[in-house]
C-alpha positions in Angstrom: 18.6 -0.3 4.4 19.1 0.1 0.7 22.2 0.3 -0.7 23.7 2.2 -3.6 26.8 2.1 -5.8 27.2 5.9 -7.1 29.9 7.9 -8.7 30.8 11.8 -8.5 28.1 13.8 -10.3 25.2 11.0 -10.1 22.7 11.1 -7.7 19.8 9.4 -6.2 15.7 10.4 -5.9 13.8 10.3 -2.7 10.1 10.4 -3.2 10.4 12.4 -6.2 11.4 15.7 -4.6 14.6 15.2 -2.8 17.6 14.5 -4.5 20.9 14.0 -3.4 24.1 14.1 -5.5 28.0 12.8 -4.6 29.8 15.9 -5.5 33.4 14.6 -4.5 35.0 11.2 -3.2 38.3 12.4 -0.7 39.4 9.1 0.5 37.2 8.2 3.4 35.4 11.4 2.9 32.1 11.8 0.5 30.3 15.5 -0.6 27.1 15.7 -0.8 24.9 17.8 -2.1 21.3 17.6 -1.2 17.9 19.2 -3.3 14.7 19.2 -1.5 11.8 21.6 -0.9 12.0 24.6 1.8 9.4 22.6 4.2 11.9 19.3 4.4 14.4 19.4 7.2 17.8 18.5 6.2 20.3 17.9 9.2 23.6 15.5 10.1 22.4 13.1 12.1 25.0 13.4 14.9 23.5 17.2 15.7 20.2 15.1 15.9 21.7 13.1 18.4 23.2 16.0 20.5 20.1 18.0 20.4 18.1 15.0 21.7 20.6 14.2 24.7 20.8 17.4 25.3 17.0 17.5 25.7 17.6 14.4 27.8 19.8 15.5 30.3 17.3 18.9 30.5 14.4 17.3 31.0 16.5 15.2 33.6 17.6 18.2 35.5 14.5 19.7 35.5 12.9 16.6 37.1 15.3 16.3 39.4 14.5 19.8 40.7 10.9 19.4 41.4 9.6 19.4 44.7 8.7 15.7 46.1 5.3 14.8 46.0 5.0 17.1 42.8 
């Protein structure tokens, strides 16, 4: 993992087309803002992590409610 010392208003350059910027420091609380082409997905990671245990526990259920020998 790299890590980086940045202040309000500078920002960082991912692969030349992504950038992200600290728009405001709140105590334990950081803005970002984030620049990058239409086609790149930007998401919080802990909707990631919902999404795929929520996949999980479908997939689960779905198993679950098969038929034996199926």
């Amino acid at each position: 993992m790299l890590v980086l010392t940045r202040k309000t208003g500078q920002s960082i350059v991912i692969d030349g087309g992504i950038e992200i910027t600290v728009l405001e420091v709140r105590g334990e609380q950081v803005r970002l803002g984030i620049t990058a082409p239409r086609e790149i997905r930007v998401n919080r990671k802990e909707l990631l992590l919902r999404e795929a245990a929520a996949q999980a526990a479908a997939a689960a259920e779905a198993e679950q409610q098969q038929p034996a020998g199926e």
